[in-house]
N, C-alpha and C positions, 0 to 999 in steps of 0.2 A: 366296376370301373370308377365309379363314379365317388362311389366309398374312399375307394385305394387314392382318388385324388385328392379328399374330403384331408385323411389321413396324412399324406404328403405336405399338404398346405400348412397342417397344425406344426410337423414335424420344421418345416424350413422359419413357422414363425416365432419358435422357438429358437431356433439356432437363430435369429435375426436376437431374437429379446438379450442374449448369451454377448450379441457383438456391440452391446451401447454401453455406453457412459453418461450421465448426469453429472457436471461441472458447474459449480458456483463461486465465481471466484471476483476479484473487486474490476471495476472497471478499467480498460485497457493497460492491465495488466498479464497480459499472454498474446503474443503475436501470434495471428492466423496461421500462421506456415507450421507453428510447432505443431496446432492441432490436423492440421493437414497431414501432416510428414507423419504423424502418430498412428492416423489410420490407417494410411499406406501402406505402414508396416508390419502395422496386429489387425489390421481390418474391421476396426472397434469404433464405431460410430459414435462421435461427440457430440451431445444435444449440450450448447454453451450457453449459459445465462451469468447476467451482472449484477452487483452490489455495487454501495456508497458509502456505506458504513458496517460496524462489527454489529450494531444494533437490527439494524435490518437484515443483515444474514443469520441471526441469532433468532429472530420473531421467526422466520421462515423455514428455517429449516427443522424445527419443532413441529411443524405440519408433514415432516418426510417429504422424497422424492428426488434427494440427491444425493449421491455418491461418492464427489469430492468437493468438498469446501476449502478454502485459505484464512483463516481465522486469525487477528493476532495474538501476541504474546499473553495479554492478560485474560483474551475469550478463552484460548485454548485451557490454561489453569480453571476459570468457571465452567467452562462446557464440561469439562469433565469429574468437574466433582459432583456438576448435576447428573453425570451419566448419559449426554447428550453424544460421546463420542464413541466409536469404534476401538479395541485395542488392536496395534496392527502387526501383523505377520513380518516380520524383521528378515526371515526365511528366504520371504521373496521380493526386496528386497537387493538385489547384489551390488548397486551399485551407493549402499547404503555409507559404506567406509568412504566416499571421496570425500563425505562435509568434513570439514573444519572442524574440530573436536574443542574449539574455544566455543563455538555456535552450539552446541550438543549438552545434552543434560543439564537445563536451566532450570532453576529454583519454579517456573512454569509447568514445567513435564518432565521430571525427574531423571528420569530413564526412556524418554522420548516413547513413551508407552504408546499416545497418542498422537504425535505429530513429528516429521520431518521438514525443518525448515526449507525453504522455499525462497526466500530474498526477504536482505534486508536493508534497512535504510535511513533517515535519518526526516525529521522535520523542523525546517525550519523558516526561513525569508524569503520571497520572491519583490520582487519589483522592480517598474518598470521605470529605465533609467533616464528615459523621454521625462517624465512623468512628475518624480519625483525632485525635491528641492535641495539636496544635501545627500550622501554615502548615507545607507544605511547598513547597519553593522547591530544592533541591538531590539531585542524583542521591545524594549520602552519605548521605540521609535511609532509602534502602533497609534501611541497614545497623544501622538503629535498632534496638535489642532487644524497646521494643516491639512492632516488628511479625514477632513470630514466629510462623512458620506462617499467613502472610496477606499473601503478596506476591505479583503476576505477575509474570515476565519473560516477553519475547518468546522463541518457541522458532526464535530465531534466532543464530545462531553471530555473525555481525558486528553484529548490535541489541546483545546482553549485553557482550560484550567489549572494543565502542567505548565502553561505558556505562562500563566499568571501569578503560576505559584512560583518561576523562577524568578519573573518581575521582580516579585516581593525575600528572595533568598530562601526560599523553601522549596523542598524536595519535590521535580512532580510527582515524586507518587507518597506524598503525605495523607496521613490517616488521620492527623490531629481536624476534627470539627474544627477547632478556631481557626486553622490556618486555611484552610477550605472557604469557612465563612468569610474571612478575608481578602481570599481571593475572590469569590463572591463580588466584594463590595468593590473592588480593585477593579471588573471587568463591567461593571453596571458602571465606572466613567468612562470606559472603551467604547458605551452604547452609540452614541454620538457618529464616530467615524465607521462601524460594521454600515455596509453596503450588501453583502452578504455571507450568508453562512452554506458552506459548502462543501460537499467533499468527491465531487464524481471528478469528471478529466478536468481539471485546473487549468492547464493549458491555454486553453482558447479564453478563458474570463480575464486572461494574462496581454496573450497577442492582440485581440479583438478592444482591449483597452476599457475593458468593464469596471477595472478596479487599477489604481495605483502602485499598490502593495498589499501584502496581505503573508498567513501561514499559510506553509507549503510544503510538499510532498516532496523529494530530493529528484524523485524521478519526473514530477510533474515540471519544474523550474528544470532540468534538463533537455527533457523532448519539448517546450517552449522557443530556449534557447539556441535549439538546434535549430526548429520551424522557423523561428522567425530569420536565424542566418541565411537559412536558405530560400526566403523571401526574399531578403536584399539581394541575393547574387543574383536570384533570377529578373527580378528586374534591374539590375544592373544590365542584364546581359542582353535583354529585350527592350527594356524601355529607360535609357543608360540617362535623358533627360527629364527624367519622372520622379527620382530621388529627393522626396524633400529635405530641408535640415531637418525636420524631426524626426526623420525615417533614419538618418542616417545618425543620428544620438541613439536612438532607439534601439535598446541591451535587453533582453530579459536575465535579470542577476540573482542566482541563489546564493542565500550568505547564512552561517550559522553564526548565531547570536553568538555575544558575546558572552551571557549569562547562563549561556550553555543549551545545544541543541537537544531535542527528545529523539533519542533510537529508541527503532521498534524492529521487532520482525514478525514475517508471514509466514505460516506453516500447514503446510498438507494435509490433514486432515479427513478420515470415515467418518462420517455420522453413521449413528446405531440407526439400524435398519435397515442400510444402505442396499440395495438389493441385487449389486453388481460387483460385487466389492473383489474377485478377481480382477478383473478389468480396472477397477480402481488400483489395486498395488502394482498393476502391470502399468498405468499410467503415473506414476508415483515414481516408480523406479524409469521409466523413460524419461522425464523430467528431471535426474539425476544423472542423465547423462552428460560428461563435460561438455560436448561438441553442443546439446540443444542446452543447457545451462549458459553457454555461453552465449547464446541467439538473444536467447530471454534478455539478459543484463543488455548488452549492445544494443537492442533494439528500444527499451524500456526506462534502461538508465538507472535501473536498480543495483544494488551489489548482489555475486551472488555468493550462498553459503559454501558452495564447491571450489576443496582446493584446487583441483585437476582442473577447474574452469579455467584458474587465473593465469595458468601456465597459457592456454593458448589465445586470452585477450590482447588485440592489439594494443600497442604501447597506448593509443590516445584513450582509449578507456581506462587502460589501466592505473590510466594517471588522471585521470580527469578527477577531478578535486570533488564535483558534484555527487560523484558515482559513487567512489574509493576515498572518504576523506584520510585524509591527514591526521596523527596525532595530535596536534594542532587545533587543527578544527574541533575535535571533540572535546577541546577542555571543557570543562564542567557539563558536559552534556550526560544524561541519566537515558540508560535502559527504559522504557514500562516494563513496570512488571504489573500484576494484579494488588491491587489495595484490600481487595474482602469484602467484609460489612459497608467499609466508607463506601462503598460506591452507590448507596443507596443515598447517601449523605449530599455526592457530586451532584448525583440526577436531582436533586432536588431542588438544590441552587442553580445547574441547567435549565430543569424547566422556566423556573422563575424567572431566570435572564434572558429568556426568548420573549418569554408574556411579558416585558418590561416595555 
């Protein structure tokens, strides 16, 4: 008897190892409820952890032990020429045809061998309209003296340097050494006003008034500016002689530069190893579903790559300028895409800019 239950135990722990999942994906960027609703359905238990950067999901997942990553555009291109990634089953799969075929096959992953995007989006300007002393509209505005010691940058190597490189009329995703070193020298007179470098929820460093202005995430200066709306009503509603005037100036505003925003996107992604990797394409293809595609963006503030989403987005997302920009907005705004070799070039002028 005692065997028979020994035997059973192994058997049910198995079918237990069979219903997980391993997710690494960036910081509050997946609403609870998707993962909840997910298990509900396939019975596949989500162990969820976060990131702040491609850098740090890249150091990490080389040690194994997760199964689906969000990678951007220029990781996904590296990860897999190092052979860091999984090729994926398109098979299984079905709900693979709803993306966008403008988002599909990018000079990153040819034949989307290894990633299905996931959201994308744009970086640009946040600040706080209390705060600040003039519209801001241009990434040159960082460089203003008023704002010394009250600026975020992303604690991102290709966020800051694409930022600087359009400062200066050059590509963010230049290879030329001199124009790098350039920007380089461009960003060491930035040093002055960074207050911090940062890349997890932006958000709160925004409403909590840690910083003036600063680079932003489109979704970050979205879910801001919603928070913080819905601070003021609510104490309007409760405490209607509490309102100060600075409270009520008080905007969180995302703006693409005028010198042109950086798009990116996020893509789905197997690491090689992965040990789950059913439950991964089944979690892959659930997240491609319009109905939970469209959770994601509304709740997050990101765009999503599904056209089938956009049919049932309500109008104010769909228009929300943050979200979905405008042909407009994007004038001269560039793609990342991966540099190569230069990127050893970037890191090098990064380090040096933090040790400055």
């Amino acid at each position: 008897m005692k065997v028979i239950m020994i035997i059973l135990a192994f058997i049910f722990s198995l079918d237990a190892a069979e219903k997980e999942l391993y997710v690494y994906n960036w910081s509050e960027y997946m609403p609870e409820s998707v993962l909840k609703d997910f298990t509900k359905e396939t019975g596949i238990k989500v162990h969820y952890t976060t990131y702040d950067s491609n850098e740090e999901m890249y150091e990490k997942v080389k040690s194994g032990g997760y199964d689906i990553i969000v990678p951007s555009t220029y990781f996904i291109n590296r990860m897999g020429r190092e052979g860091l990634l999984m090729k994926l089953d398109k098979n299984k799969l079905s709900n693979f045809p709803n993306l966008d075929q403008k988002l599909l096959y990018r000079q990153f992953d040819p034949q989307n061998d290894y990633s299905v995007p996931y959201l994308w989006g744009t970086t640009g300007l946040s600040y706080n309209s209390a705060l600040v002393e003039s519209d801001v509209n241009s990434w040159s505005d960082l460089w203003d003296s008023r704002y010394k010691n009250s600026i975020l940058v992303n604690d991102d190597v290709r966020d800051v340097f694409g930022m600087a490189l359009k400062v200066l009329g050059h590509s963010s995703n230049s290879t030329d050494p001199k124009e790098i070193e350039e920007a380089y020298k461009k960003l060491l007179e930035l040093k002055p006003n960074i207050k911090l470098y940062y890349s997890g929820s932006q958000k709160e460093i925004y409403l909590k008034e840690k910083v003036k202005l600063g680079i932003s995430f489109n979704g970050e200066g979205f879910m801001a500016k919603e928070d913080n709306q819905e601070a003021k009503i609510t104490k309007l509603l409760f405490e209607p002689e509490e309102l100060t005037e600075k409270e009520e100036k008080k905007e969180i505003m995302y703006v693409y530069p005028k010198e042109g925003a950086l798009v990116w996107m996020d893509s789905l992604a197997i690491p090689q190893g992965a040990k789950n990797v059913e439950n991964a394409h089944a979690f892959i293809n659930y997240l491609l579903k319009p109905e939970v595609s469209k959770t994601i963006s509304q709740t997050i503030g990101y765009a999503s790559p599904n056209l089938k989403t956009l049919e049932l987005l309500d109008k104010a997302t769909r228009t929300n300028r943050i979200i979905y920009p405008t042909k407009a907005d994007l004038n001269n705004a560039e793609f990342q895409i991966d540099v190569g070799d230069a990127l050893s070039i970037y890191e090098k002028y990064w380090k040096m800019l933090k040790a400055e």
